[in-house]
C-alpha positions as CSV (number, residue, x, y, z in Angstrom):
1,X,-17.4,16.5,-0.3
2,X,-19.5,13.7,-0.3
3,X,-23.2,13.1,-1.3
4,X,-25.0,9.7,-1.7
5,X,-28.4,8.4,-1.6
6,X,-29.1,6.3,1.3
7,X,-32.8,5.4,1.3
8,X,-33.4,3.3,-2.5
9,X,-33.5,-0.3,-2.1
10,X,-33.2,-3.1,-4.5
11,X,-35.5,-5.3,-6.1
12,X,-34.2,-9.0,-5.2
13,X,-37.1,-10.2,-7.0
14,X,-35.1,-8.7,-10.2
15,X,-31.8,-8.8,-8.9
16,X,-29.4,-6.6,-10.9
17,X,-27.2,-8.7,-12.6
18,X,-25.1,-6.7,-14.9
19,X,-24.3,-4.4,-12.2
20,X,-22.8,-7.2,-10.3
21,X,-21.0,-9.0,-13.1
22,X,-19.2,-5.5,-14.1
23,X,-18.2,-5.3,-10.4
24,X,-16.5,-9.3,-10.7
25,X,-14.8,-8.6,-14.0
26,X,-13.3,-4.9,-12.4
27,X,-12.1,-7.5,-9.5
28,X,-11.1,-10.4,-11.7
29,X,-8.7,-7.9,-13.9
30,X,-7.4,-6.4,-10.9
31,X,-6.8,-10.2,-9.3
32,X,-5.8,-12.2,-12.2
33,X,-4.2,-9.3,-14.6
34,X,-3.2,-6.7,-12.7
35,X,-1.7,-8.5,-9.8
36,X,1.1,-9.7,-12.8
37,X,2.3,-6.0,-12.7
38,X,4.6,-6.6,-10.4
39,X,7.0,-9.0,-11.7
40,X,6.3,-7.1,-15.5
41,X,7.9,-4.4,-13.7
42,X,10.3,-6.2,-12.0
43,X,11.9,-7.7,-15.4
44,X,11.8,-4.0,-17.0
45,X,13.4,-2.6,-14.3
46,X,16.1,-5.5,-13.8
47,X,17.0,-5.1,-17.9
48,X,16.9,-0.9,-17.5
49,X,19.9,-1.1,-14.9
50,X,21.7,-4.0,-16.5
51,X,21.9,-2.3,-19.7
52,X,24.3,0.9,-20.5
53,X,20.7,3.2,-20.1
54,X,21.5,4.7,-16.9
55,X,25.0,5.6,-17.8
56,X,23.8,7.3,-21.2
57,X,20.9,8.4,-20.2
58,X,21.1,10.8,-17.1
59,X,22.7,13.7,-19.0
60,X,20.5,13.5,-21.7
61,X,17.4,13.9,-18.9
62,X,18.8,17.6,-18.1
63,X,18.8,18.4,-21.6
64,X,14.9,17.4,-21.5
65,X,14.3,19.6,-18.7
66,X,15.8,22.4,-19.4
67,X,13.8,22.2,-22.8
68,X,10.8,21.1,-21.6
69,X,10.4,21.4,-18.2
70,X,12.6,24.2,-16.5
71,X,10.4,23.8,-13.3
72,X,11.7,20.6,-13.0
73,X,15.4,21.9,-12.3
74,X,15.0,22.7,-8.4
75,X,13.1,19.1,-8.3
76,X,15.6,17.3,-9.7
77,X,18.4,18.6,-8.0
78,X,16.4,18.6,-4.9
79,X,15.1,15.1,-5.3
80,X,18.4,13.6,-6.6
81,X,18.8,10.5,-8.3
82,X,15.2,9.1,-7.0
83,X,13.2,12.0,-8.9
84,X,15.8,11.5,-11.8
85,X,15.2,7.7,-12.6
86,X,12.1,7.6,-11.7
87,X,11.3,9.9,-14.9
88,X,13.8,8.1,-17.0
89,X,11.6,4.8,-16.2
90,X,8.0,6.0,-16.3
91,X,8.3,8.6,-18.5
92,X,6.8,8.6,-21.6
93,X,7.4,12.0,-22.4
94,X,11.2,11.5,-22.0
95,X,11.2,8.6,-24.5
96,X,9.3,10.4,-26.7
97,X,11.7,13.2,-26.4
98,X,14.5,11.1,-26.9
99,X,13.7,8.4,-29.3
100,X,14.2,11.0,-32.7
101,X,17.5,12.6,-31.1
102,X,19.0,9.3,-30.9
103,X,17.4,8.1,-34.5
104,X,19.3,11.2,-36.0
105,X,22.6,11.0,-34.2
106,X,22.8,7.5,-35.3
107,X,23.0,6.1,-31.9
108,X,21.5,2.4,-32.8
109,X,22.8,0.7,-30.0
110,X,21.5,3.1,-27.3
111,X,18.2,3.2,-29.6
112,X,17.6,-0.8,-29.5
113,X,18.4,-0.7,-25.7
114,X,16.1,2.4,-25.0
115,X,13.1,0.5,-27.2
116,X,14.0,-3.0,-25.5
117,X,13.4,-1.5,-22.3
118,X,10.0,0.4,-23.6
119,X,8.4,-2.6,-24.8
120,X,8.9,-4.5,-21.5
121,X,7.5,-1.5,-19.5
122,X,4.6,-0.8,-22.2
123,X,3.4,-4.9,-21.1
124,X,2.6,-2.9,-17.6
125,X,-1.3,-3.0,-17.5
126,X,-2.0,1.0,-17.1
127,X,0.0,1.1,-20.0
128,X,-0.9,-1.4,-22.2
129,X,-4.4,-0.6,-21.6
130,X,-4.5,2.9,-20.1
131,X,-6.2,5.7,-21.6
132,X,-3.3,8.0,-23.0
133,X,-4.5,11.5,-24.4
134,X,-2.0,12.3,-27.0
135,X,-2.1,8.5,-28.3
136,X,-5.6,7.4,-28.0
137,X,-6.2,3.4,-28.7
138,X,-9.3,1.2,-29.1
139,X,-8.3,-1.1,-26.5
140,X,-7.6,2.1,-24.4
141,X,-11.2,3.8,-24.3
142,X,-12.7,0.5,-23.3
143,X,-9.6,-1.4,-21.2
144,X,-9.2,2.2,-19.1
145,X,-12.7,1.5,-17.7
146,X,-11.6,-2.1,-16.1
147,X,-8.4,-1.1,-14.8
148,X,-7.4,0.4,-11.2
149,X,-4.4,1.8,-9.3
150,X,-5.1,0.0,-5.8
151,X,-7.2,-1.7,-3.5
152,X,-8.7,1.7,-2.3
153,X,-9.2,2.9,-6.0
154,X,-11.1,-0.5,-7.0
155,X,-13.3,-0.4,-3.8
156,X,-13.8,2.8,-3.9
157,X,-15.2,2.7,-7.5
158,X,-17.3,-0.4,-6.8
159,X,-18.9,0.4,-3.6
160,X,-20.6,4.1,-5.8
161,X,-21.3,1.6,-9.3
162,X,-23.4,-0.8,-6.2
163,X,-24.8,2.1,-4.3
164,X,-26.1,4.0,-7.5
165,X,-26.3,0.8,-10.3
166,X,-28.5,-1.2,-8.3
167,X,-31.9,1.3,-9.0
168,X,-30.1,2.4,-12.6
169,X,-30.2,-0.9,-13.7
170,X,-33.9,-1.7,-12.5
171,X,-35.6,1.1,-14.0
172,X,-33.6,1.1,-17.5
173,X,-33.3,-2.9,-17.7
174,X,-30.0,-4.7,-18.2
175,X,-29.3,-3.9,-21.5
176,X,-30.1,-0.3,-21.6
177,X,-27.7,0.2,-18.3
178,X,-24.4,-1.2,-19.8
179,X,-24.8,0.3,-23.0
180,X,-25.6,3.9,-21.0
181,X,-22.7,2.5,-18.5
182,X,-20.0,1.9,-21.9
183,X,-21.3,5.2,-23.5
184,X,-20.9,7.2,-20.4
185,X,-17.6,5.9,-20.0
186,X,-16.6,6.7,-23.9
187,X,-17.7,10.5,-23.2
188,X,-15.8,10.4,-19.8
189,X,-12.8,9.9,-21.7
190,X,-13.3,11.6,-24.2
191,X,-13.7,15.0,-22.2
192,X,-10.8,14.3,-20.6
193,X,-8.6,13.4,-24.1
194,X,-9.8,16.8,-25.1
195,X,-9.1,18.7,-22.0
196,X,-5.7,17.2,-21.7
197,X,-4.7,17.2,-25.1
198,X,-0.8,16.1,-25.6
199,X,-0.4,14.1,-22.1
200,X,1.1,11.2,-22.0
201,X,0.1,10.0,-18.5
202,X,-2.3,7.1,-19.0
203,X,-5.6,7.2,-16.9
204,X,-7.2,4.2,-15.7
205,X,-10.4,3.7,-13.7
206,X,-14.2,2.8,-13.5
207,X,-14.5,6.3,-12.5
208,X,-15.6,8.2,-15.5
209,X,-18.4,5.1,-16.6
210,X,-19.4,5.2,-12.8
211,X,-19.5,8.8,-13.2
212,X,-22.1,8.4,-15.9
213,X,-24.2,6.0,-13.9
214,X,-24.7,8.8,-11.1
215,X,-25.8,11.2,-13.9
216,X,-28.4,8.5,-14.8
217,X,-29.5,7.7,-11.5
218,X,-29.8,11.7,-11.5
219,X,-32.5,11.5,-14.8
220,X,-34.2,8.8,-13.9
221,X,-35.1,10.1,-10.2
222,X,-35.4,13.6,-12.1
223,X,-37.5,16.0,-9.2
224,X,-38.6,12.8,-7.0
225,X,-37.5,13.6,-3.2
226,X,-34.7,11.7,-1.9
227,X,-32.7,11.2,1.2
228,X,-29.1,11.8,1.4
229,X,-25.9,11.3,3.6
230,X,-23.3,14.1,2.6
231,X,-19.7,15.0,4.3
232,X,-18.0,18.2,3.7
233,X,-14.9,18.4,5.6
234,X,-15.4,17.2,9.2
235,X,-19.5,18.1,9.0
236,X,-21.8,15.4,8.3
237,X,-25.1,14.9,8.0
238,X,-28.4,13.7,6.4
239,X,-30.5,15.9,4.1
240,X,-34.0,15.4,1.6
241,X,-34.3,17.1,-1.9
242,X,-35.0,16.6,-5.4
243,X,-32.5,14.0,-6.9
244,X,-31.6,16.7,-10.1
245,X,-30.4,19.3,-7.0
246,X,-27.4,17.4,-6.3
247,X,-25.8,17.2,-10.1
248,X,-25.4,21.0,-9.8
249,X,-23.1,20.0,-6.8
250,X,-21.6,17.1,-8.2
251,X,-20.2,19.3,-11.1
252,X,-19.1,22.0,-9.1
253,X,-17.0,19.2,-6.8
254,X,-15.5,18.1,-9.9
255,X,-14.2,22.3,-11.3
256,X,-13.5,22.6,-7.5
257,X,-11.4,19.6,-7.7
258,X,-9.6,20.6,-11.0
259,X,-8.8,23.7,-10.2
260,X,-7.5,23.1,-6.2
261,X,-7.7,19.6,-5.6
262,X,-4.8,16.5,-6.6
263,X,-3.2,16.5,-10.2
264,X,-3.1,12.8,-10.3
265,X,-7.4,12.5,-10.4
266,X,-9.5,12.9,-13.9
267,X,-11.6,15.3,-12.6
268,X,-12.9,16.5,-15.9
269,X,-13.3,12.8,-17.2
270,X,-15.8,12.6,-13.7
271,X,-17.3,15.9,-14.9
272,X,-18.4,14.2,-18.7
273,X,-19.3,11.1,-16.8
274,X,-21.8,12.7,-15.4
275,X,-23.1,14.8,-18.1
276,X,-22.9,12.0,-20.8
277,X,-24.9,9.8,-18.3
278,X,-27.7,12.0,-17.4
279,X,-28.3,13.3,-20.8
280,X,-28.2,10.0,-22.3
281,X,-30.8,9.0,-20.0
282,X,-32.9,11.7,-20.1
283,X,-33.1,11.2,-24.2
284,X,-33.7,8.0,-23.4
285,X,-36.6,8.6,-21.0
286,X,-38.3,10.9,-23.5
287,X,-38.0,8.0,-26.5
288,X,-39.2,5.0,-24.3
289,X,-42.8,4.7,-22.8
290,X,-43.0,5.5,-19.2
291,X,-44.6,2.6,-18.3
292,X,-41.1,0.6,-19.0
293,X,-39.2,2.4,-16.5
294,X,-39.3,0.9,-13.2
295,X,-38.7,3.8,-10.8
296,X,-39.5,3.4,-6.6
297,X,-41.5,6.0,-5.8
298,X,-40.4,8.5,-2.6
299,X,-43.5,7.4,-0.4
300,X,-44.4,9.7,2.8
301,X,-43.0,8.2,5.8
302,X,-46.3,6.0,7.9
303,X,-47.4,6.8,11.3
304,X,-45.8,3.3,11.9
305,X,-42.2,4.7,10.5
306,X,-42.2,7.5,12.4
307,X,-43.9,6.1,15.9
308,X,-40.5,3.7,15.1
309,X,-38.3,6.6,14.7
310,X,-39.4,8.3,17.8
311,X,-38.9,5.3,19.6
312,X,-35.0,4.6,18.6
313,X,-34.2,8.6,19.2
314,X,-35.7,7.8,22.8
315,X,-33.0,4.6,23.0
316,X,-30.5,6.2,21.3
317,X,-30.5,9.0,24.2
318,X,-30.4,6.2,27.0
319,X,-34.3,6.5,27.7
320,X,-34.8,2.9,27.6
321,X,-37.9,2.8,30.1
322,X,-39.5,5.5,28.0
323,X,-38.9,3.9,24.5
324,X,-39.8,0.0,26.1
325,X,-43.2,1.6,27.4
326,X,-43.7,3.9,23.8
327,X,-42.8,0.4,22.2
328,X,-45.5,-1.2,23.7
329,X,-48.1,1.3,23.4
330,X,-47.9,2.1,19.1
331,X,-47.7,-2.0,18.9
332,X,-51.2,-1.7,20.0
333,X,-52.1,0.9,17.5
334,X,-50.1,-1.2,15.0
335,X,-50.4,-4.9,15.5
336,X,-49.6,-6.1,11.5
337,X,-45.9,-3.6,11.6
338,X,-43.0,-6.6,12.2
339,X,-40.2,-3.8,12.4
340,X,-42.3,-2.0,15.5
341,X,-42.9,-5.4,17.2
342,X,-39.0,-6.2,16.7
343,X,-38.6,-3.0,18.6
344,X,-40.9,-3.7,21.2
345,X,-39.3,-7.4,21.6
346,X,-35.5,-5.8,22.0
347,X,-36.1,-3.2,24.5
348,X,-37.9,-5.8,26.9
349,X,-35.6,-8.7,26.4
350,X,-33.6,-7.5,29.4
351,X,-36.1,-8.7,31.5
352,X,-37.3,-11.7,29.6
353,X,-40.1,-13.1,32.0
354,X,-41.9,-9.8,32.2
355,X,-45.7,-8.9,31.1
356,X,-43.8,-6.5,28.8
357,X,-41.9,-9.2,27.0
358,X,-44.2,-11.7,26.7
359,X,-46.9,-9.5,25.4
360,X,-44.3,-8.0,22.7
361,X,-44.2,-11.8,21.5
362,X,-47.2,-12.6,21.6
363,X,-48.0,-9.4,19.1
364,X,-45.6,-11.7,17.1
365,X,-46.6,-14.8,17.0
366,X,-49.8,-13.3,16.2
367,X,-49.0,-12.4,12.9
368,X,-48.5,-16.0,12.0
369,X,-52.3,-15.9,10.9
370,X,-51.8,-13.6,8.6
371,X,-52.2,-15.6,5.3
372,X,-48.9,-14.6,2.8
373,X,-46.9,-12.7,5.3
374,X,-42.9,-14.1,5.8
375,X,-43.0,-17.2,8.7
376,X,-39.3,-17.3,9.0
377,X,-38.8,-13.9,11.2
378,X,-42.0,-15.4,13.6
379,X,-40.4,-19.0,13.5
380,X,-37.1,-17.5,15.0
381,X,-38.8,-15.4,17.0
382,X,-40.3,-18.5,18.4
383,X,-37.2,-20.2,18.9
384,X,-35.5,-16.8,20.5
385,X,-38.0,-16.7,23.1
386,X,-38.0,-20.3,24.5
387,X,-34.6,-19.6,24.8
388,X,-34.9,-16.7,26.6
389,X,-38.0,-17.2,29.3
390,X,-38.1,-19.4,31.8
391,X,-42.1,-19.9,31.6
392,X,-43.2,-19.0,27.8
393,X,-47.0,-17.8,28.9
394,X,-46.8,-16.1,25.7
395,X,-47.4,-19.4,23.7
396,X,-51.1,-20.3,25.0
397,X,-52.4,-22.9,23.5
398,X,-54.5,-21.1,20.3
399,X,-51.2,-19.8,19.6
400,X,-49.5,-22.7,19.8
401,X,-51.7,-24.7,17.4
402,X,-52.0,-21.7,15.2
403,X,-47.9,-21.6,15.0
404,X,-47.9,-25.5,14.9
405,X,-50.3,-25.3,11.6
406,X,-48.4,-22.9,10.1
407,X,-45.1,-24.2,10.5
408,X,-46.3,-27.1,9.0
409,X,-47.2,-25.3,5.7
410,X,-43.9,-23.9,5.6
411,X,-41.9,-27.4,6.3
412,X,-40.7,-26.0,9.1
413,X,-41.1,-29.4,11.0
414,X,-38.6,-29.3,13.7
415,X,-41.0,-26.3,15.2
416,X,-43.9,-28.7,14.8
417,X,-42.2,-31.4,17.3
418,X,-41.4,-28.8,19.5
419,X,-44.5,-27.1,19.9
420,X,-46.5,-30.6,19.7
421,X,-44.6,-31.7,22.8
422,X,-44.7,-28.9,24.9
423,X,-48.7,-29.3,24.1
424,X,-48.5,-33.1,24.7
425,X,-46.5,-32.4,28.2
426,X,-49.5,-29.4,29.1
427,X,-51.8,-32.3,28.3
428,X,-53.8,-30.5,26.0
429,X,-56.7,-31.8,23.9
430,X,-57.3,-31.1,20.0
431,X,-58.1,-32.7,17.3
432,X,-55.7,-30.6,15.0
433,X,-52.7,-32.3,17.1
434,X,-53.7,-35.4,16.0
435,X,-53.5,-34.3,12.3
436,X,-49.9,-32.6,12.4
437,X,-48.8,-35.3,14.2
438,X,-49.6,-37.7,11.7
439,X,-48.1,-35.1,9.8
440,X,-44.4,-35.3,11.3
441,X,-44.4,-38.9,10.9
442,X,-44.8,-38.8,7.1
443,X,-42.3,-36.4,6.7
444,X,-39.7,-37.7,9.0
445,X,-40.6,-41.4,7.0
446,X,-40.2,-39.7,3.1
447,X,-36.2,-38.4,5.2
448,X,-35.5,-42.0,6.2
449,X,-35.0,-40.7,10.0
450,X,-37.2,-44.3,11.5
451,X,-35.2,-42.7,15.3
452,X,-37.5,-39.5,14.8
453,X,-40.1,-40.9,13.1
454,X,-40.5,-43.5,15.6
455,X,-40.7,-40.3,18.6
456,X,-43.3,-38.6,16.2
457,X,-45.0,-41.8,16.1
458,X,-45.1,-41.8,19.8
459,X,-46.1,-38.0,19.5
460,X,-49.3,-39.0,17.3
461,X,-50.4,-41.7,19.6
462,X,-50.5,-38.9,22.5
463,X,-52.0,-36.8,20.5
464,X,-54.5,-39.1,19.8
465,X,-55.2,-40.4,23.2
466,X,-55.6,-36.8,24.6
467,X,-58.0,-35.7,21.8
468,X,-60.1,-38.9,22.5
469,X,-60.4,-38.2,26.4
């Protein structure tokens, strides 16, 4: 089961930077530290079956199974000599086992051999820096968090810290979210110490601190309505509730997972993730005035969202006619809505020289009087449609000069010329040529082009003559 928010956007105004930098230093250690793992292995490995271990060791291992783990008898026989040395190598429990046995029997050859070969496997990252229940470290509860067993298990953690750390760390600020992120982590581990008590697997993984970051997002959206994608199983699907409904279901994924899922996932280390992080959070929330917390509010969708969503059901079910002339239609309800006027612009662009088309443009171009709003969408526009229609009737000459004027308060000069000329070639009389004219020439001067200041130049004097006629 699966459950994600897909409808909160960032703030690139406020971009969140910690979130990002945790995501490069989980990539760096994987890159730089992690990809060493190899060849630390390779020399442990190479001095394990050069030395007399092997030999010694094998009969011993039955010993330890038939004390320890009797299951393991129909494995090991099974299995053979694979199952056999892969425990005598990874196994921690085994040295453990076997390091007092050989201490009392005296065996200080085998002993020096046996701890040789530990410390050059203990260099390997997960266990240098793992998290290990029954021997708890400082550098494990922290270096656990940075540490992952494979592409899929890095990118996997990374892509839920983006898709939920993005609105965490704009409405708690920077420093609030990685201390929330550290803590949550801390209790992740923690649960999962105290749950499996005595292991000496070590556990490494963002998962647990990422954990904690879906419990915040959970206490910071608190009963605000969201949208979410979920899988479960071959069904998928979108579906809109309160944010705190889906921490119920997070949790119950997680017991589900422990009790019938894969041994080799933390689940209950995911399970305090998620409790530390919303809790946390919600304390937090009650301490700090509201009016700090900077939470996107889950708006109603406008008659201009939906007229747009009826419109791409309509394409997406091969009704192209009927979504082109719907298109057309709510852009004249809603002239200001870009997204609608893209729409109305894609589904005639089959048949670039019709009234369709050109109309759809010209609802763009239009909003290049509109004082603030973004020129670089309109600009390209611009540029898409001369390269598209054979006779641009869309750009008349008022929207020509209004386009020309405005390009020139963005310093987007290259439109200017082009628009100037085609006016130029129309023969086409205004004052306001003369001016951006004039215009292009100083700013192709102040670039030290004299080729296309010299055709601006050229440009003005046109401009000039036909204004004066």
């Amino acid at each position: 089961m699966l459950i994600i928010p897909i409808q909160n956007k960032p703030d690139w105004r406020r971009p969140p930077l910690v979130c990002f930098a945790l995501i490069v230093i989980n990539l760096l250690v994987f890159v730089l530290y992690q990809g060493g793992d190899e060849a630390r292995w390779q020399q442990a490995e190479d001095f394990y079956f050069d030395s007399e271990l092997p030999e010694l060791e094998e009969r011993r291992f039955f010993e330890f199974v038939d004390l320890e783990h009797p299951e393991w008898r129909t494995q090991a026989q099974g299995a053979g000599e694979e199952f056999i040395y892969q425990q005598l190598l990874w196994s921690h429990e085994f040295h453990h086992w076997l390091l007092p046995r050989l201490q009392a029997e005296g065996e200080q050859q085998w002993l020096q051999q046996r701890r040789e070969f530990a410390g050059l496997r203990d260099r390997l990252s997960s266990f240098a820096y793992g998290l290990t229940p029954a021997e708890p470290t400082v550098q494990g509860l922290f270096g656990h968090m940075f540490l992952h067993g494979g592409w899929d298990h890095l990118l996997g953690n990374m892509i839920f810290l983006l898709l939920f750390g993005l609105s965490v760390e704009l409405a708690l600020g920077a420093r609030w979210f990685i201390g929330l992120y550290l803590l949550g982590g801390l209790a992740a581990a923690g649960l999962h110490c105290l749950v499996e008590a005595g292991s000496r697997m070590p556990v490494i993984g963002a998962s647990g601190a990422v954990s904690a970051v879906m419990g915040m997002f959970v206490a910071v959206y608190g009963v605000r309505r969201l949208r979410f994608f979920y899988t479960l199983g071959f069904a998928f699907g979108e579906f809109s509730a309160p944010a705190l409904l889906v921490l119920p279901l997070w949790l119950g994924k997680e017991v589900f997972g422990y009790l019938f899922g894969s041994d080799n996932i933390a689940y209950w280390a995911h399970f305090g993730g998620l409790v530390a992080g919303f809790a946390a959070t919600m304390l937090l929330i009650r301490l700090r005035p509201a009016e700090t917390l900077h939470v996107e509010e889950d708006l109603p969708p406008s008659p201009a969202q939906l007229a747009l969503a009826r419109i791409e059901s309509m394409q997406n079910h091969g009704k192209l006619l009927e979504a082109g002339q719907a298109a057309a239609a709510v852009i004249r309800q809603h002239p200001e809505s870009l997204p609608l006027i893209h729409k109305g612009i894609e589904l005639s662009a089959l048949a670039p020289n019709s009234e369709a088309h050109h109309r759809a443009c010209m609802a763009l171009f239009a909003l290049a009087q509109k004082p603030g709003g973004d020129f670089v969408p309109i600009a390209q526009g611009v540029r898409d449609y001369l390269g598209r229609t054979a006779v641009p009737r869309a750009l008349t000459v008022k929207i020509s000069l209004v386009l020309a004027q405005r390009a020139a308060q963005e310093k987007d000069w290259a439109l200017v010329e082009e628009l100037l000329q085609r006016l130029v070639a129309r023969q086409q009389r205004h004052p306001l040529m003369a001016r951006l004219a004039q215009g292009l020439v100083n700013h192709y001067r102040r670039c030290g082009d004299e080729e296309r200041a010299r055709r601006a130049v050229a440009l003005a004097q046109a401009s000039v003559l036909a204004a004066a006629q």
